[in-house]
C-alpha positions in Angstrom: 8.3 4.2 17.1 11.9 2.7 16.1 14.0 -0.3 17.8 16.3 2.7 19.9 12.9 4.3 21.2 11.9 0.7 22.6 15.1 0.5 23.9 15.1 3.2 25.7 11.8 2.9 27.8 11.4 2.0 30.9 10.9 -1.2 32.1 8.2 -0.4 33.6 6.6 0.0 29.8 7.4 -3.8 29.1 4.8 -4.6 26.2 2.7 -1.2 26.9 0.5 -0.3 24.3 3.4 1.2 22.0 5.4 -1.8 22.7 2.9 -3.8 21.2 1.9 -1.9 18.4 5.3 -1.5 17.6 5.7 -5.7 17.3 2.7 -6.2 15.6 3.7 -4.1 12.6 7.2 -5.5 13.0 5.8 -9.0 13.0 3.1 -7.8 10.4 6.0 -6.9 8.2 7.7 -9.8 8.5 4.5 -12.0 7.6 4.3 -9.9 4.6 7.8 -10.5 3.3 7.9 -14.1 4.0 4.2 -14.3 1.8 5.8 -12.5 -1.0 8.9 -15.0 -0.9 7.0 -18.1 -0.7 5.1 -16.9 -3.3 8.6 -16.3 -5.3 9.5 -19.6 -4.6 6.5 -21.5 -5.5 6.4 -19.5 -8.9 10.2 -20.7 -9.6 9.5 -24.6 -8.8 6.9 -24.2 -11.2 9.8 -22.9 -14.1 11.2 -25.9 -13.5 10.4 -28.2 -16.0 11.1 -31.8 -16.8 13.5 -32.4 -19.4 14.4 -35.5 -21.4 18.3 -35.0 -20.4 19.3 -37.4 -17.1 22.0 -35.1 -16.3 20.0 -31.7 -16.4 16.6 -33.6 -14.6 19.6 -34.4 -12.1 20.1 -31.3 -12.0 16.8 -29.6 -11.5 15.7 -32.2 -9.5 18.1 -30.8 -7.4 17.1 -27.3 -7.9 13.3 -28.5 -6.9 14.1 -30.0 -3.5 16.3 -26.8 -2.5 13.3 -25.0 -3.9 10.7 -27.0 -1.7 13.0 -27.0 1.5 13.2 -23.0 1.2 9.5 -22.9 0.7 9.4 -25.7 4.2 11.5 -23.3 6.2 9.8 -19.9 5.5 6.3 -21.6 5.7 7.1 -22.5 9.8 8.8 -19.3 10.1 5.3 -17.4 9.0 3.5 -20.1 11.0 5.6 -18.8 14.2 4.9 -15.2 13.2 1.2 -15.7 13.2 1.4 -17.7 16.5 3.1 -14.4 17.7 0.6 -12.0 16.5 -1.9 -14.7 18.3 -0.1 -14.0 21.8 0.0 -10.3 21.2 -4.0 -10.8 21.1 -4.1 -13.1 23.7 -2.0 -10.7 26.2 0.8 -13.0 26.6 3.4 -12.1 23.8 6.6 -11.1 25.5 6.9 -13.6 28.3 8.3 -16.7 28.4 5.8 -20.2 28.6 7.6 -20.7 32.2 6.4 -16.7 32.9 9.8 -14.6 32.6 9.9 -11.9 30.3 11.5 -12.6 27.0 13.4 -9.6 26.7 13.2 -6.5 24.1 16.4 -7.1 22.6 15.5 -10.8 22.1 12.3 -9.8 20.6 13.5 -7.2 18.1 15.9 -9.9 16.8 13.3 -13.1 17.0 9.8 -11.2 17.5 8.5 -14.8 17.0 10.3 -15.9 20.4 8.2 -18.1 23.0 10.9 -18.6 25.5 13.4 -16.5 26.9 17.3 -17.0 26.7 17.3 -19.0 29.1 14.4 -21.5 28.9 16.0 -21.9 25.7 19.0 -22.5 26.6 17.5 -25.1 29.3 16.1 -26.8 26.6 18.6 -27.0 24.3 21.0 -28.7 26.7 18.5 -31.4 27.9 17.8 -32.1 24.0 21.4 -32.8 23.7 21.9 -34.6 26.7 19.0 -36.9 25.3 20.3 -37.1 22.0 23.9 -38.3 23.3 22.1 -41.1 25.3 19.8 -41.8 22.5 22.8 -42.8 19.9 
């Protein structure tokens, strides 16, 4: 099944069975690709060596905590993938925690999604509104 075949069903096949098996290769995929990255990464930090230079450790140094904050970012993306393969078990991937569906479009861009568009945005505006009140 492709993205323009999800696309096209009915609503009334929101997260069938093909929907379903559909995201858990697509977020089976993605958990493979992020694995094979990490694994990129961790093999590069460990090419970089200490050296007796202060101006190339500075620069490695720097190299190694762009390194490490890559390796930070994909390890919570995978953790959100697996999270989503979890609901998909569970029966509740494709809705929102406040019940609304997420959406397919939403999902084929951010399978990992837990809220819909507008939870989110919901969220995101009382996280500001904190923020300016917390400064």
């Amino acid at each position: 099944m492709t993205k323009s075949e999800i696309l096209l069903m009915s609503a009334d096949d929101y997260m069938s069975g093909s929907q379903l098996q559909f995201f858990r290769e697509l977020l089976n995929t993605r958990i493979s690709e992020l694995r094979l990255r990490i694994g990129d990464w961790r093999e590069e930090l460990e090419r970089l060596e200490n050296v007796p230079d202060p101006g190339d450790a500075a620069t490695i140094e720097e190299q190694r905590q762009k390194v490490t904050s890559s390796i930070r970012r994909d390890s919570s993306a995978l953790s959100e993938l697996v999270e989503a393969l979890t609901r998909i078990d569970e029966g509740t991937y494709g809705y929102c925690e406040t019940g609304p569906e997420i959406g397919l479009r939403r999902l084929l861009v951010l399978p990992s999604a837990k809220l819909c568009v507008e939870e989110q945005e919901r969220r995101e505006a009382r996280d500001r509104h904190r923020a300016k009140f917390a400064a």
